[in-house]
C-alpha positions as CSV (number, residue, x, y, z in Angstrom):
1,X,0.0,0.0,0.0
2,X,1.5,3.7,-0.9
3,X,2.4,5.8,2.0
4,X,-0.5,8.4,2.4
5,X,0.7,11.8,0.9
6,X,2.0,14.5,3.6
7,X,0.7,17.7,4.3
8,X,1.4,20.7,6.3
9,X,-0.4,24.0,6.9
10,X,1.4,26.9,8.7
11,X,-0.3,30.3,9.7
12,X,0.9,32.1,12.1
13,X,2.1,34.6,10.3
14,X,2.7,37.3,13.0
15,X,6.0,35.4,13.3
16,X,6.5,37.1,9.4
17,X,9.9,39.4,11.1
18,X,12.7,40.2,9.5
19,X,14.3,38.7,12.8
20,X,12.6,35.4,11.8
21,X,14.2,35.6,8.3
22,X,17.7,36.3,9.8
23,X,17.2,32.9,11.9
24,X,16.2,30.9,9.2
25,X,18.5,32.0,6.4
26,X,21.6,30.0,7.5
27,X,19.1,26.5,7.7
28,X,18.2,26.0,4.0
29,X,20.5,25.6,1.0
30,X,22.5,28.5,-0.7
31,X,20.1,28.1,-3.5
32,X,17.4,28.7,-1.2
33,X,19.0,31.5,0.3
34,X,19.9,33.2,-3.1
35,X,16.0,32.8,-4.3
36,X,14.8,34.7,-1.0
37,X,17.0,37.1,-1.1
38,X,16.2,38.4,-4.4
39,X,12.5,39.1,-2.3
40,X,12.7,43.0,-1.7
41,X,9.9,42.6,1.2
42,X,10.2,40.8,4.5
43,X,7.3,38.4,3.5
44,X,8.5,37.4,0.0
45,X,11.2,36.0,2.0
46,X,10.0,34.6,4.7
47,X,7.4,32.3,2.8
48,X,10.3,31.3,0.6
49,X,12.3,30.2,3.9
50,X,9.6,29.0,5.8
51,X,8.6,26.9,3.1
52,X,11.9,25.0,2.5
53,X,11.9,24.0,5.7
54,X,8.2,23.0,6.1
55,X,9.4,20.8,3.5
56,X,12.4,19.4,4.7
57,X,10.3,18.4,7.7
58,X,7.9,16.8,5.5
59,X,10.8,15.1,4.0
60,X,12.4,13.6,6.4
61,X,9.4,11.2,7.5
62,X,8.7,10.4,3.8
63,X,9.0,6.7,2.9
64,X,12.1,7.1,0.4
65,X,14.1,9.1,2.7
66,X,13.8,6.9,5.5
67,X,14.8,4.1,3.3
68,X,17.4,6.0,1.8
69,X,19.0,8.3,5.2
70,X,21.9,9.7,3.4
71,X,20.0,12.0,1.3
72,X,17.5,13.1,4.2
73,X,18.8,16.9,4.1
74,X,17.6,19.0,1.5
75,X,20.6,21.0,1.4
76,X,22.3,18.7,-0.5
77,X,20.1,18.8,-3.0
78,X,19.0,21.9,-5.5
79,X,15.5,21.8,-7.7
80,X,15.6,21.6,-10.9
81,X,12.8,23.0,-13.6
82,X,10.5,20.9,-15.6
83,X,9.3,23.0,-18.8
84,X,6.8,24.6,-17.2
85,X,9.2,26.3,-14.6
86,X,7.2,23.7,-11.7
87,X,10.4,22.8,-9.1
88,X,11.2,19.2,-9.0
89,X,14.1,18.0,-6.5
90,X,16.2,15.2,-8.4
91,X,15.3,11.9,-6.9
92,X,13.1,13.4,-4.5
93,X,9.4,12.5,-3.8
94,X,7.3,14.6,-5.6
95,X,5.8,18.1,-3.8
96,X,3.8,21.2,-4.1
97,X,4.1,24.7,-2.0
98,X,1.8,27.8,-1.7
99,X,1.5,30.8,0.4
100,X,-0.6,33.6,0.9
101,X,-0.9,36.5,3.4
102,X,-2.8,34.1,5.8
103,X,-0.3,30.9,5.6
104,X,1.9,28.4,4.3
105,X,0.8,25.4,2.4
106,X,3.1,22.1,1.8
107,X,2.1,18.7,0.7
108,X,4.6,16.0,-0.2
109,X,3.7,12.5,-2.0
110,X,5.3,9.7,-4.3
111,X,3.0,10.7,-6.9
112,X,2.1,14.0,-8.7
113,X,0.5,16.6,-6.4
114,X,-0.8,20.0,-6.2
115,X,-1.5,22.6,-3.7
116,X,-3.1,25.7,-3.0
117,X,-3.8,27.8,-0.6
118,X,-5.6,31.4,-0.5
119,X,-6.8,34.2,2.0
120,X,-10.9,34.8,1.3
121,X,-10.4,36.8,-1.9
122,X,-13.3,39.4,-3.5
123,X,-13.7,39.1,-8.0
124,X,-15.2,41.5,-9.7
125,X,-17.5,40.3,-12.5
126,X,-15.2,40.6,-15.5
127,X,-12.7,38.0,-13.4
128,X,-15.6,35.4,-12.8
129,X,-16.5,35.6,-16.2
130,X,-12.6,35.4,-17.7
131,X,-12.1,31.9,-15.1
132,X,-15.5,29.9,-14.4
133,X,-17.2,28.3,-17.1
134,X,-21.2,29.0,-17.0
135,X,-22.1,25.8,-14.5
136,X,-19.3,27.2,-12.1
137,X,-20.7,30.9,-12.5
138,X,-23.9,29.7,-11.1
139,X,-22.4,28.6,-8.1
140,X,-20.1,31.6,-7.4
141,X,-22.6,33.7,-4.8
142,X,-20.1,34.8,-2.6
143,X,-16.3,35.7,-2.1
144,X,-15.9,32.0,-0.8
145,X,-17.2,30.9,-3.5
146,X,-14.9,31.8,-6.0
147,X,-12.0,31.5,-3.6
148,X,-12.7,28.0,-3.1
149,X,-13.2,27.2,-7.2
150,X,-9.9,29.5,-7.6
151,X,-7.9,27.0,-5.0
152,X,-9.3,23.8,-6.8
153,X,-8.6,24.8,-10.0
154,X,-4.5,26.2,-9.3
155,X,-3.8,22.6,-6.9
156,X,-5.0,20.5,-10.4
157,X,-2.8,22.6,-12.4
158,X,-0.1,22.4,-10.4
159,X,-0.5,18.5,-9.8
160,X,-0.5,18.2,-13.6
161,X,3.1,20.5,-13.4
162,X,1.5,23.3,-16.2
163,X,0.1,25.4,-13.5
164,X,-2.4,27.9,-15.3
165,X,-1.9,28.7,-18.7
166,X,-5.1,30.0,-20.3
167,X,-8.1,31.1,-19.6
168,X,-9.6,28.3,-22.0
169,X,-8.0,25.9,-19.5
170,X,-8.7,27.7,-16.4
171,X,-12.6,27.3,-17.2
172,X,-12.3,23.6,-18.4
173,X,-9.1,22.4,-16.0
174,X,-11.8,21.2,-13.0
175,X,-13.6,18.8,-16.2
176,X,-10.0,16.4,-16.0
177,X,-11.4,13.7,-14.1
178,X,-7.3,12.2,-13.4
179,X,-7.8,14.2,-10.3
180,X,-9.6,14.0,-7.0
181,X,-9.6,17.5,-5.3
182,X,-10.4,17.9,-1.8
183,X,-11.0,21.3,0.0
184,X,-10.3,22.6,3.8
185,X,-12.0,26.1,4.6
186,X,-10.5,28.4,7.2
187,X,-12.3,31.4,8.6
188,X,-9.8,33.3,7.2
189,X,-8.6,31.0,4.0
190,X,-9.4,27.7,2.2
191,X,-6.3,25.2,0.6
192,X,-7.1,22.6,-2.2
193,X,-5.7,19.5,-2.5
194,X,-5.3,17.7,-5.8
195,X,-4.1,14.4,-5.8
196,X,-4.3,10.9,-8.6
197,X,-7.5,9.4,-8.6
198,X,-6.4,6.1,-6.9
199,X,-4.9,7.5,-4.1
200,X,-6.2,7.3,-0.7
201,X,-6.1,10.6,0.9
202,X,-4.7,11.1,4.5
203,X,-3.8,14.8,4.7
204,X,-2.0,15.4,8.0
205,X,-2.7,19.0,9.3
């Protein structure tokens, strides 16, 4: 039986302080380092830190590195791009990260995977019209609403490693039935989850 993907949510994110970033900057890889640097606001890289290490956490309970313990630290390793500019680490288990102003999203499995995570966020008309097809429209009543469809629709994307690309396939990407999508609502944000149909979901929050 697979080993149930991994993921973790963080959102306290009054500990967002440039003190915070100083701490964490000598704990990730120089590659790391270098990509949060070039940030020009505290939060920029703070998410980019925090996130490394929310996924060397995950990481180091996953199935292949605990069968393999000489590649457990990240730090040896350094993603690499597919086409699509999705980050992939060589050899690695397969993973997904997002962050918004209200928190940190991670998810870690041996299959494709996609997450996403948003604060509550308001569209205009014009931006519902551009990204829902007609049956999705109809359900959009509130900000919720399209935040939720929004979340679903960028963790399929980025489980498939395009992300999103059009608005043609934003309004059809939710039709690819490959993909179970699952959905946690915050008061103050929702996450998606999208994950192979024949996997057995066991999120660990």
């Amino acid at each position: 039986m697979r080993e149930k993907m991994q993921i973790e949510i963080f959102d306290n994110m009054a500990q967002c302080t440039e003190a915070e970033v100083q701490r964490m900057l000598p704990l990730v890889s120089a590659q790391r380092r270098e990509q949060a640097l070039r940030y020009k606001h505290t939060f920029g890289q703070f998410c980019c830190l925090k996130s490394w290490l929310m996924l060397d956490g995950l990481l180091k309970t996953s199935m292949k590195y605990r069968q393999n313990p000489d590649e457990i630290p990240i730090n040896k390793h350094k993603f690499i791009y597919n086409e699509h500019g999705k980050p992939l680490l060589p050899n690695g288990p397969y993973f997904s990260i997002s962050h918004c102003k209200s928190g940190i999203a991670v998810a870690v499995d041996e299959q494709p995977i996609g997450i996403d995570i948003e604060t509550i966020r308001h569209a205009d008309r014009e931006l519902i019209e551009r990204t829902m097809n007609a049956k999705e429209q109809k359900r959009i009543q509130t900000d919720r609403d399209f935040t939720r469809l929004w979340t679903q629709k960028e963790a399929v994307g980025k489980a498939i490693g395009t992300g999103l690309q059009s608005f043609e396939q934003i309004q059809t990407i939710l039709q690819n039935d490959e993909w179970n999508v699952q959905t946690v609502e915050n008061e103050n944000y929702i996450y998606s989850i999208a994950y192979g149909k024949l996997h057995c979901f066991g999120a660990e929050v």
